[in-house]
Backbone bond lengths (Angstrom), bond angles and torsions (degrees), N, CA, C in turn:
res aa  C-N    CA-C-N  psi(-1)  N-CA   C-N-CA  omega(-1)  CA-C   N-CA-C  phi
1 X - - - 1.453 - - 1.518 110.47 -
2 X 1.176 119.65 -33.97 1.360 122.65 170.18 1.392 130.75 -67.34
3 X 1.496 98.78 -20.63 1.433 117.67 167.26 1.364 119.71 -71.54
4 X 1.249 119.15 -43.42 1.227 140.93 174.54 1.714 128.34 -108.06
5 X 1.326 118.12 32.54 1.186 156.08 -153.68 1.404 88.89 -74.88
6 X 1.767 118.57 117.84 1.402 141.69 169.65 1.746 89.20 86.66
7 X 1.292 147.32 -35.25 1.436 130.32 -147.08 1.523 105.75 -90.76
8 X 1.229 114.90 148.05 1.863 122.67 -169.06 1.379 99.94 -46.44
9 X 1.225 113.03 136.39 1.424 126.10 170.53 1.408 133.69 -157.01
10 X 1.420 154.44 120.31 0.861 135.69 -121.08 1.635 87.30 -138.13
11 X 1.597 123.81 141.05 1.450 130.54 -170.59 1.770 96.73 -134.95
12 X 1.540 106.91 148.67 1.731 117.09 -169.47 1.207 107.69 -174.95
13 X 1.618 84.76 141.91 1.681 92.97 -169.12 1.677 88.30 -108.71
14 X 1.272 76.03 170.55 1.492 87.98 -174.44 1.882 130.72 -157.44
15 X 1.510 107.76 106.44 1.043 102.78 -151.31 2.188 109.70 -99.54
16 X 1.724 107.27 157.57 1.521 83.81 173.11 1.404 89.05 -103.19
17 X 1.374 104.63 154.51 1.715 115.47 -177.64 1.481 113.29 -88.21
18 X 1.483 113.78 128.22 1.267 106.41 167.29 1.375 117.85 78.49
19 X 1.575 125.02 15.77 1.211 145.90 167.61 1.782 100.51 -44.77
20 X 1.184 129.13 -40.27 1.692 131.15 172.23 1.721 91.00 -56.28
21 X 1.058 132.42 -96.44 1.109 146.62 -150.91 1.919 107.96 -50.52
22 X 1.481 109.95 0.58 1.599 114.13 -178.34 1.674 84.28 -100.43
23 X 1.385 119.83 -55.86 1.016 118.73 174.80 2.089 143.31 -46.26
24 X 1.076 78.90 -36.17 1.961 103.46 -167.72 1.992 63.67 -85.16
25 X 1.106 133.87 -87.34 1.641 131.69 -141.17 1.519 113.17 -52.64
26 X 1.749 101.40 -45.07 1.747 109.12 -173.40 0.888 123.41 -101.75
27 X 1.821 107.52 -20.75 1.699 95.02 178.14 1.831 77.91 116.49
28 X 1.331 93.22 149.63 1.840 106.96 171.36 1.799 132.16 -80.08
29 X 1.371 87.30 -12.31 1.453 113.54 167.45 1.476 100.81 -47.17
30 X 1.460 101.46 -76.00 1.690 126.75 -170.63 1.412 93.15 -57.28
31 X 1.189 130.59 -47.00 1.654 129.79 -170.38 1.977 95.96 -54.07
32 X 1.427 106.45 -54.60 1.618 109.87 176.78 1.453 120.77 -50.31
33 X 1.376 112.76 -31.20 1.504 120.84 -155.62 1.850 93.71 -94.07
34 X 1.342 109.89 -51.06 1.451 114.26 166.46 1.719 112.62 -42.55
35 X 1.548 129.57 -38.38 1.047 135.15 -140.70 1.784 88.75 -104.34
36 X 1.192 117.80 -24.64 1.431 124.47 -157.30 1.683 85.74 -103.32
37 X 1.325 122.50 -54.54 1.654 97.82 161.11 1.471 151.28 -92.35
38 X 1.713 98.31 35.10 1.226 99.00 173.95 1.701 113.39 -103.41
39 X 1.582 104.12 -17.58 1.149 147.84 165.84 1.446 94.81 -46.04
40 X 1.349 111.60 -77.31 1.560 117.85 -178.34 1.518 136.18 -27.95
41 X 1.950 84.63 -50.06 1.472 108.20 171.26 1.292 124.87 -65.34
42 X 1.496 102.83 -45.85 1.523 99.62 -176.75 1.866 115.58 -62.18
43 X 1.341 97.46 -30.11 1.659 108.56 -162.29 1.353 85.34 -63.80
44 X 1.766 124.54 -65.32 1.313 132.39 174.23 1.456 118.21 -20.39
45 X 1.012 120.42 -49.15 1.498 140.77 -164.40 1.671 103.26 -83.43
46 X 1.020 110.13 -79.38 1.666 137.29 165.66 1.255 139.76 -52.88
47 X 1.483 106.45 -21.43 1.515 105.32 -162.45 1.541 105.23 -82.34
48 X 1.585 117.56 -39.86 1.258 91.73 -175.58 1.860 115.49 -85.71
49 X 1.118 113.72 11.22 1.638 106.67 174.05 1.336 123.55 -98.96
50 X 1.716 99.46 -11.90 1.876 77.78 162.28 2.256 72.39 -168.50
51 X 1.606 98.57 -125.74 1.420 116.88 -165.88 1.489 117.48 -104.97
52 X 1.296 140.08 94.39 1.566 131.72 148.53 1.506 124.04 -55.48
53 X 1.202 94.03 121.96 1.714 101.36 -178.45 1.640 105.96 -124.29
54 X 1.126 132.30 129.49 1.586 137.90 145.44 1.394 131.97 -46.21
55 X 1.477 148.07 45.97 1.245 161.65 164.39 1.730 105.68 11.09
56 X 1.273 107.61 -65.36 1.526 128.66 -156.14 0.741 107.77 151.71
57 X 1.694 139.10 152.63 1.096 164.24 109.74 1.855 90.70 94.37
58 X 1.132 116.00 -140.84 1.816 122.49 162.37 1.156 111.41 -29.02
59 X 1.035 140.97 -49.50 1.609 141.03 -134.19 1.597 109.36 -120.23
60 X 1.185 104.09 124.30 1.588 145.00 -176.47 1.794 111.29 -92.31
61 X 0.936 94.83 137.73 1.871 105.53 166.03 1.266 108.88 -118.84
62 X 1.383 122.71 151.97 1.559 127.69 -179.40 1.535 94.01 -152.09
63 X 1.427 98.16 124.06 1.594 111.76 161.28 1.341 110.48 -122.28
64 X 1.369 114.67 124.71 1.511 131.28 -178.18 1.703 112.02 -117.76
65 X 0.764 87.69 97.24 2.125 112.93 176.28 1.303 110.32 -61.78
66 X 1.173 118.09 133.40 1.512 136.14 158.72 1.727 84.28 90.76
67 X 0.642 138.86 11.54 1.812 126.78 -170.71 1.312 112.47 -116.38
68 X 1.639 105.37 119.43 1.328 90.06 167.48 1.746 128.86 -78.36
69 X 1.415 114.23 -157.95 1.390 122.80 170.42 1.489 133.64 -45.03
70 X 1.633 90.90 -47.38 1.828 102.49 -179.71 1.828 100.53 -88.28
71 X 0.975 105.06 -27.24 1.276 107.47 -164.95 1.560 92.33 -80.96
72 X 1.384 152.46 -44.73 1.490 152.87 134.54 1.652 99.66 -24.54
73 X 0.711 149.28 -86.80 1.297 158.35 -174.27 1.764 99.84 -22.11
74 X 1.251 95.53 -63.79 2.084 110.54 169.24 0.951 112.67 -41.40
75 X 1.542 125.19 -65.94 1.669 117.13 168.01 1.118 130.87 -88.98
76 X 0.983 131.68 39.45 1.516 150.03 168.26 1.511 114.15 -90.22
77 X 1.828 79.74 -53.83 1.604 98.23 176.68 1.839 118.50 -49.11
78 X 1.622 92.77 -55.86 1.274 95.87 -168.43 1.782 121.67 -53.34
79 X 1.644 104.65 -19.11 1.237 107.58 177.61 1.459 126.64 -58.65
80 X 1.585 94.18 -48.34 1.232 110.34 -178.23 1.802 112.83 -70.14
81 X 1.087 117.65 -18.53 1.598 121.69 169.83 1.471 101.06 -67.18
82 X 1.191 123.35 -7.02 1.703 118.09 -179.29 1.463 104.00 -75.32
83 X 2.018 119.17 157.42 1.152 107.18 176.02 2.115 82.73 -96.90
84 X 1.332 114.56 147.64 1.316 115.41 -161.43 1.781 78.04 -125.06
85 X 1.496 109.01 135.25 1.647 140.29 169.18 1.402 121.16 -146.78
86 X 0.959 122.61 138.88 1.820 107.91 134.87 0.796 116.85 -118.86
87 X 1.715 120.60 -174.79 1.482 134.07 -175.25 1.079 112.02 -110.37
88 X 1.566 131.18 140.58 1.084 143.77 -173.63 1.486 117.39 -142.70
89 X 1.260 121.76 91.60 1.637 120.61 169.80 1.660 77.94 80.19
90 X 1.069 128.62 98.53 1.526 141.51 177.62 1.857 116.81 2.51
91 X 1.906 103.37 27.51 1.343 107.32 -179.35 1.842 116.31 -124.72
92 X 1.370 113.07 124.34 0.922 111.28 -178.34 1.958 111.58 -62.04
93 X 1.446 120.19 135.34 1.263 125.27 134.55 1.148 138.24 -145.80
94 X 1.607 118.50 161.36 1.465 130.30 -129.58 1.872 88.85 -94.94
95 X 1.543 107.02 172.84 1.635 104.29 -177.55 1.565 106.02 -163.94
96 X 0.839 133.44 147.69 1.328 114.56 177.03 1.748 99.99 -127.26
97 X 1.521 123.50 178.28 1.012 136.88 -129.76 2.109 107.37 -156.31
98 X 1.292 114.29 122.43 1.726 112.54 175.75 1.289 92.03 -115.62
99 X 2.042 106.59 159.77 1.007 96.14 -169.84 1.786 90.89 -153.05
100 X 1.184 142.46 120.37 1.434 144.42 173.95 1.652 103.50 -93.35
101 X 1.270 115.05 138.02 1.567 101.73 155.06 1.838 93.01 -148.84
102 X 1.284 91.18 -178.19 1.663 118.08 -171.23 1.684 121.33 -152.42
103 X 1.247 124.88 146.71 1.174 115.58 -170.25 1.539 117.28 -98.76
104 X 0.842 131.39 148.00 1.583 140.56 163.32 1.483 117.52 -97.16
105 X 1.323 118.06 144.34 1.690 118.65 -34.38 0.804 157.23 -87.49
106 X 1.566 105.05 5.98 1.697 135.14 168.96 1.891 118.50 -39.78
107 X 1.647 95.66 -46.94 1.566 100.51 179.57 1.696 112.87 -88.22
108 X 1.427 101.22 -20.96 1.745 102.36 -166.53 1.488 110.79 -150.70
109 X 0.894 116.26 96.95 1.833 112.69 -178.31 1.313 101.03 -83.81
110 X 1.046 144.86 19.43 1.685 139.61 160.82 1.363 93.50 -146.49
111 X 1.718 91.92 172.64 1.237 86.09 179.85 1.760 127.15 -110.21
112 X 1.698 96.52 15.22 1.462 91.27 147.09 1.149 124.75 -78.50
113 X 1.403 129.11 -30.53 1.101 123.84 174.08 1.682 123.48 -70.68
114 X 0.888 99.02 -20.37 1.751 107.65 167.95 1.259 109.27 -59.17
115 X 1.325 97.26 -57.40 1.901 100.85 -176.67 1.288 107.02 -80.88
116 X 0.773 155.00 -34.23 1.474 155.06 163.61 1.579 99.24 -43.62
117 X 1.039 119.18 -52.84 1.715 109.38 176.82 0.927 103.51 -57.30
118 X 1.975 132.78 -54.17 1.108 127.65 -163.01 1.560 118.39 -71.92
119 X 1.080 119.38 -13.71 1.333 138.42 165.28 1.555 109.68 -64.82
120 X 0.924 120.90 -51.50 1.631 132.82 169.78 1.186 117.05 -42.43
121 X 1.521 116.12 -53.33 1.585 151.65 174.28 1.338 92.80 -47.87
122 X 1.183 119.30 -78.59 1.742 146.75 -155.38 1.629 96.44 -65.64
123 X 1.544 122.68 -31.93 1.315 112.19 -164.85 1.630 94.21 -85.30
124 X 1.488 110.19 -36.78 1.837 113.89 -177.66 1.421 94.51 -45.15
125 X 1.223 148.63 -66.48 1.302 131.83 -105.61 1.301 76.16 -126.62
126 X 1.836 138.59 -8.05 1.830 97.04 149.33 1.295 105.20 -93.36
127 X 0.939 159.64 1.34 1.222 149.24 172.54 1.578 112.88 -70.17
128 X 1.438 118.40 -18.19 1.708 121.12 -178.08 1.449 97.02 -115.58
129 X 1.570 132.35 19.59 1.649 116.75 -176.55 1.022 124.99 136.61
130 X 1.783 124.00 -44.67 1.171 128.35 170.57 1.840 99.65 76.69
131 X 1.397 111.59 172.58 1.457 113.58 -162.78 1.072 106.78 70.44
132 X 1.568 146.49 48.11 1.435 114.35 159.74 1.624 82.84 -177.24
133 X 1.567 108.88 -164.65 1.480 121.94 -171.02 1.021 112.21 -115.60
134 X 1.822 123.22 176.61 1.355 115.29 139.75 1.661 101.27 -169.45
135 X 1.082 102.14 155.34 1.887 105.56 -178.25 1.569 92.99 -80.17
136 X 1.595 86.97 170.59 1.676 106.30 -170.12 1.976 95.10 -80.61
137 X 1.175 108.24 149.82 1.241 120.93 163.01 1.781 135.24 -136.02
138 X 1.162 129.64 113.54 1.705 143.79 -178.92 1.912 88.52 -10.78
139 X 1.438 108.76 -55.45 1.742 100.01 173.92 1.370 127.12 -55.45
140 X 1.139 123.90 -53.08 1.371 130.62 -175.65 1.948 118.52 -56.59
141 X 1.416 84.81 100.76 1.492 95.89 170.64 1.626 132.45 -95.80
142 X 1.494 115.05 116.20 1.216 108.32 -176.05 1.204 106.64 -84.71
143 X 1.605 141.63 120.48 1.201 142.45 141.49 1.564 135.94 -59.56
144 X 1.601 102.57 14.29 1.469 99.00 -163.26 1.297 135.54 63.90
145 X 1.780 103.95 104.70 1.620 113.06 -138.89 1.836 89.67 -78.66
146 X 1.446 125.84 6.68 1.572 113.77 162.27 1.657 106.25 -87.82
147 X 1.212 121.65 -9.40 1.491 119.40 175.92 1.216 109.29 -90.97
148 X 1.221 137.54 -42.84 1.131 131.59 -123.60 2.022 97.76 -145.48
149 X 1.563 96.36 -29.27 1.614 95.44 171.26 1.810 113.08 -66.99
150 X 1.984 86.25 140.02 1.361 96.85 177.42 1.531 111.80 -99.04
151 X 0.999 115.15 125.14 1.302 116.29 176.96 1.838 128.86 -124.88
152 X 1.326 135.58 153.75 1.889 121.83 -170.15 1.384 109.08 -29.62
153 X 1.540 121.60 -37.50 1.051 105.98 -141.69 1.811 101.60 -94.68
154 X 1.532 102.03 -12.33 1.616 118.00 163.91 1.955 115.16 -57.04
155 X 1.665 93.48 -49.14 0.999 95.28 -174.59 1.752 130.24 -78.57
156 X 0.969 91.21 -14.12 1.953 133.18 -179.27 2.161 91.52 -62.71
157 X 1.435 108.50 -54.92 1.186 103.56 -168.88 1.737 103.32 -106.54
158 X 1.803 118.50 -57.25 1.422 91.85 167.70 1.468 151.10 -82.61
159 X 1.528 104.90 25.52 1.727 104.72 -176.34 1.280 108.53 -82.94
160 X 1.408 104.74 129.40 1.566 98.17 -170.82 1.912 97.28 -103.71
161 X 1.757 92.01 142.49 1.731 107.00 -157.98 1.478 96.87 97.30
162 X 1.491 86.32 168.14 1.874 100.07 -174.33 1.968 102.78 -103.03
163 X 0.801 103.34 121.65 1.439 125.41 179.42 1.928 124.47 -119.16
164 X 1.335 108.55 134.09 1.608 112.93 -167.85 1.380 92.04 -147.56
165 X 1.395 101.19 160.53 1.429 128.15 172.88 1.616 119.88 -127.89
166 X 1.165 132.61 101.24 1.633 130.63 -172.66 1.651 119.56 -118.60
167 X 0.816 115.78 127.00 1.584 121.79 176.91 1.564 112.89 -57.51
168 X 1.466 119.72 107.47 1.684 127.28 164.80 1.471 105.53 -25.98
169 X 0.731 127.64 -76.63 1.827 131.33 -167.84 1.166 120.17 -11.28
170 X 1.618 105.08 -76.77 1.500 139.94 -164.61 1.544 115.44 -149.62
171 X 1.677 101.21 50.03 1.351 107.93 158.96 1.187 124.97 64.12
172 X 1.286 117.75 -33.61 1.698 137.35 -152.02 1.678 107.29 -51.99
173 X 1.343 136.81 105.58 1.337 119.39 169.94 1.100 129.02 -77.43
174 X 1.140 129.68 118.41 1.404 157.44 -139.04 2.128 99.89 -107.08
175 X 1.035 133.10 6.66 1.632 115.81 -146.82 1.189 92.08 148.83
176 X 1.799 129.77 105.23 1.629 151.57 158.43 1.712 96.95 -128.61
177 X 1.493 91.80 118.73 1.597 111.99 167.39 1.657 113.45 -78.90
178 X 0.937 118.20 160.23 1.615 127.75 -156.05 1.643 92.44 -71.38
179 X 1.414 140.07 -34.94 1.262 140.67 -177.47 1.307 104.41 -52.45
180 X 1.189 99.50 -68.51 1.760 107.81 178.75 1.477 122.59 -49.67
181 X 1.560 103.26 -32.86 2.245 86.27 160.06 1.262 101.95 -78.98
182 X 1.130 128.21 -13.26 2.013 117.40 -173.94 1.114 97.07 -63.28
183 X 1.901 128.74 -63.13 1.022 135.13 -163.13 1.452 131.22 -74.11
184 X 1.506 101.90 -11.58 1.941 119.85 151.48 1.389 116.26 -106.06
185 X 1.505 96.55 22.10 1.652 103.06 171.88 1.825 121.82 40.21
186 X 1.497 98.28 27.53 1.256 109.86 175.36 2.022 109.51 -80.65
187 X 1.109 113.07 128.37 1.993 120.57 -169.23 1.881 84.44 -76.02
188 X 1.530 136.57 -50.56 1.073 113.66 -171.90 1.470 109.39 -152.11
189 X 1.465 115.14 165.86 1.484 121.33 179.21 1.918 102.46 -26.37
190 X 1.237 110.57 -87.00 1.297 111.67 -179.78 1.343 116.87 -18.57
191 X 1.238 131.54 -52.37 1.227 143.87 -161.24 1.443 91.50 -62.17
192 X 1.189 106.41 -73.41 1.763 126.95 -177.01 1.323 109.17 -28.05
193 X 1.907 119.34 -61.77 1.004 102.56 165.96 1.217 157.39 -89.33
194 X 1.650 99.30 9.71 1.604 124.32 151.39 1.399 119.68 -53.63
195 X 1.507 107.75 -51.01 1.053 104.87 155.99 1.386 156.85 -23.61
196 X 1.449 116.26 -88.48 1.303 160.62 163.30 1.689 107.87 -39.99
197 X 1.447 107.58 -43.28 1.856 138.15 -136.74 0.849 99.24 57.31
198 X 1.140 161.90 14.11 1.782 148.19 179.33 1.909 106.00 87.63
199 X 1.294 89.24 31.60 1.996 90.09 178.48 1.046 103.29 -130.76
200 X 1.573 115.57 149.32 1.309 126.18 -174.48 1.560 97.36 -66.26
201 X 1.450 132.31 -65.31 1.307 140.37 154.35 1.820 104.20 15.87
202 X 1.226 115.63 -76.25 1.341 149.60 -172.74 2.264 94.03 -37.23
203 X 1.258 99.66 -62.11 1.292 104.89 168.94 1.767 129.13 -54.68
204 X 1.094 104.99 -21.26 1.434 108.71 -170.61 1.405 126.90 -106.09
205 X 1.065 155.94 143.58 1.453 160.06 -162.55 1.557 103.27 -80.91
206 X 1.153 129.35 99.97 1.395 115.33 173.99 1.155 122.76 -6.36
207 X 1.101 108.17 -91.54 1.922 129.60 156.54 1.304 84.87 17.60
208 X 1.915 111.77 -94.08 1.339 118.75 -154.46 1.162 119.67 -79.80
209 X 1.197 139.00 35.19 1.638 136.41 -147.91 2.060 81.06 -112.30
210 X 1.454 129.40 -92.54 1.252 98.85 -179.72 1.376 145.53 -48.04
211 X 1.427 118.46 6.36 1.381 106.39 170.12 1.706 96.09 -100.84
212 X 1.742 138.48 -31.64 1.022 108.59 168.29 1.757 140.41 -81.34
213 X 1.294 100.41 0.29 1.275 121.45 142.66 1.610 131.86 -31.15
214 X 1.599 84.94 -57.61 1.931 94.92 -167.97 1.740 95.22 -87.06
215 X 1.389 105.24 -21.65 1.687 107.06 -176.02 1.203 96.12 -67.46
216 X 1.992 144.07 -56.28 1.230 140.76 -175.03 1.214 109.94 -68.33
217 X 1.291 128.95 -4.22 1.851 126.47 164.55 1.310 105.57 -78.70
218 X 1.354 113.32 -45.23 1.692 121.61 173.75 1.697 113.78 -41.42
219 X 1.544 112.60 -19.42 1.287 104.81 -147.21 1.657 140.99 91.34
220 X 1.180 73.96 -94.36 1.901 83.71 155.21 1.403 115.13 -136.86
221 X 1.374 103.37 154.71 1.558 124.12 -128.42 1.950 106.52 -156.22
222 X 1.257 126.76 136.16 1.547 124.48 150.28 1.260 112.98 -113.65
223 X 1.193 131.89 13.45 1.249 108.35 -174.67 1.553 120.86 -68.31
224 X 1.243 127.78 151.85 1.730 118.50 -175.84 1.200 114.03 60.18
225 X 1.630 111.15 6.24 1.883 116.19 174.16 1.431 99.90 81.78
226 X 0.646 126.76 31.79 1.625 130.39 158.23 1.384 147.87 -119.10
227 X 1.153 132.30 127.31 1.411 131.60 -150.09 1.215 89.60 -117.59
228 X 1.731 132.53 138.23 1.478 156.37 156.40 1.246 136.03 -114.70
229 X 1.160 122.89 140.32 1.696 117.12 -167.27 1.626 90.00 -149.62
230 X 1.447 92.03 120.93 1.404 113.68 167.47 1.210 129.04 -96.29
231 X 1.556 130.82 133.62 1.662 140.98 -150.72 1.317 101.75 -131.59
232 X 1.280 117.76 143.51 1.761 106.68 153.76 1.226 109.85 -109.21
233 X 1.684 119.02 118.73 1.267 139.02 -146.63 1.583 91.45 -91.81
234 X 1.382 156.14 141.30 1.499 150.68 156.41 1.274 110.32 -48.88
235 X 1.660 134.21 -39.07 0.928 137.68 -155.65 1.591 106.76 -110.29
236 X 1.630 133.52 -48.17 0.927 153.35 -174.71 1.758 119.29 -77.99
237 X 1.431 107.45 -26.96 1.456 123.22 -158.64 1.482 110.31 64.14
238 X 1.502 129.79 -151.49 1.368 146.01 -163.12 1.603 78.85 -68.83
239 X 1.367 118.30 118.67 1.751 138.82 145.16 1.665 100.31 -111.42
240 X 1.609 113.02 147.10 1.345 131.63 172.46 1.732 105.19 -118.99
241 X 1.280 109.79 146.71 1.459 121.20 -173.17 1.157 84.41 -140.34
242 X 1.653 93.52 126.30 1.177 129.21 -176.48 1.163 117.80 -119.84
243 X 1.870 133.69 145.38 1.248 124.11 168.72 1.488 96.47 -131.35
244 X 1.123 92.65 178.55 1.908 95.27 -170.19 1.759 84.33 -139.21
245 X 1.363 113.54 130.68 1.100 122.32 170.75 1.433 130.91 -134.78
246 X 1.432 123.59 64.26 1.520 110.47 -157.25 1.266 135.95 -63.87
247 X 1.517 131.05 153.70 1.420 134.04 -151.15 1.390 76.80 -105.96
248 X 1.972 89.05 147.91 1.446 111.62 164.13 1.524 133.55 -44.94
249 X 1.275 129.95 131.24 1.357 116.32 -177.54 1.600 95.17 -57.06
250 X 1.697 99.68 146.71 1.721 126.69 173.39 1.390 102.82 -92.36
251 X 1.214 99.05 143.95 1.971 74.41 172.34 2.291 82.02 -145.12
């Protein structure tokens, strides 16, 4: 920035998503090998238009010189049009990627303040989904993603209703919010999945198990008072999120 001191320039952070979940599944190896080619890409992408930097852990910085906003915005894009993998033990897998940026020097005359916008940027776009971008905006308030980030274990205690997450495949539940042991009167996770065995199966009444079946193929579904929405997870394959919401007694 000092090099290029007052001239359009565009600064972005840049995060890989779900770097825990490459790790907890493959092993930290694969977490390294993922980390060493996303690295690749960006440099690939980035290196000759301005600076790649390594932040910590997931997260990347990119400063691109001489460029303005829209013109940052242009190659940003093109990144994300990439199909993004690495290889692991001679197997491709897929990963996706968030990305905040901000302009210089209109948005940030230093470069904490640059990144601090872009941080702002970067915090919007996990808070609505992650996978994708967005420039910094005068609206976007970062509260500090230890204040204000939601994370399982937020949702585990404040989702109000009983809510789960289970893998299509083989049933397996993956994610039970604290309602849902209240309401199988389970005291803790363990219990639950002593319970249950850790299968969606485990939750359901024989009886009703093929009709809520064909309801979670539907997508979304009430049968047994429950609503489902099916995702294809990168890491997990087809997962369904489920809430359980019961209707008022009829009388």
């Amino acid at each position: 920035m000092d090099k290029h001191k007052g001239e359009p320039s565009v600064g972005a952070l840049i995060d890989s998503d779900d770097l825990k979940y490459i790790n907890d599944l493959y092993g930290h190896d694969a977490g390294d090998a993922a980390l060493k080619t996303f690295a690749k890409v960006l440099e690939d992408n980035f290196g000759k238009l301005g600076k790649v930097c390594r932040n910590g852990g997931d997260e990347f910085a990119v400063f691109l010189k001489r460029t303005t906003r829209t013109e940052g915005r242009a190659i940003f894009k093109k990144l994300f049009r990439q199909k993004l993998t690495f290889s692991y033990q001679g197997k491709d897998y897929p990963y996706t990627i968030s990305l905040g940026f901000a302009a210089y020097p209109d948005q940030g005359a230093s470069r904490e303040e640059l990144l601090n916008k872009a941080d702002a940027a970067l915090y919007a776009v996990k808070m609505t989904g992650k996978g994708t971008m967005a420039a910094y905006h005068p609206d976007m308030v970062k509260e500090g993603r230890a204040q204000l980030g939601f994370n399982l274990r937020d949702l585990a205690v404040n989702l109000p209703g009983a809510f789960f997450i289970y893998r299509a495949d083989d049933g397996k539940i993956l994610f039970a919010n604290r309602e849902l042991l209240r309401i199988t009167e389970c005291s803790s996770m363990e219990v639950f999945i002593e319970f249950i065995g850790r299968k969606v199966k485990g939750l359901i009444a024989p009886e009703d198990y093929a009709e809520a079946v064909e309801s979670c193929d539907q997508q979304v579904g009430d049968s047994d008072d429950a609503v489902a929405h099916m995702v294809k997870n990168p890491y997990f394959g087809e997962i369904y999120y489920v809430i359980l919401s019961p209707k008022p007694d009829q009388k």
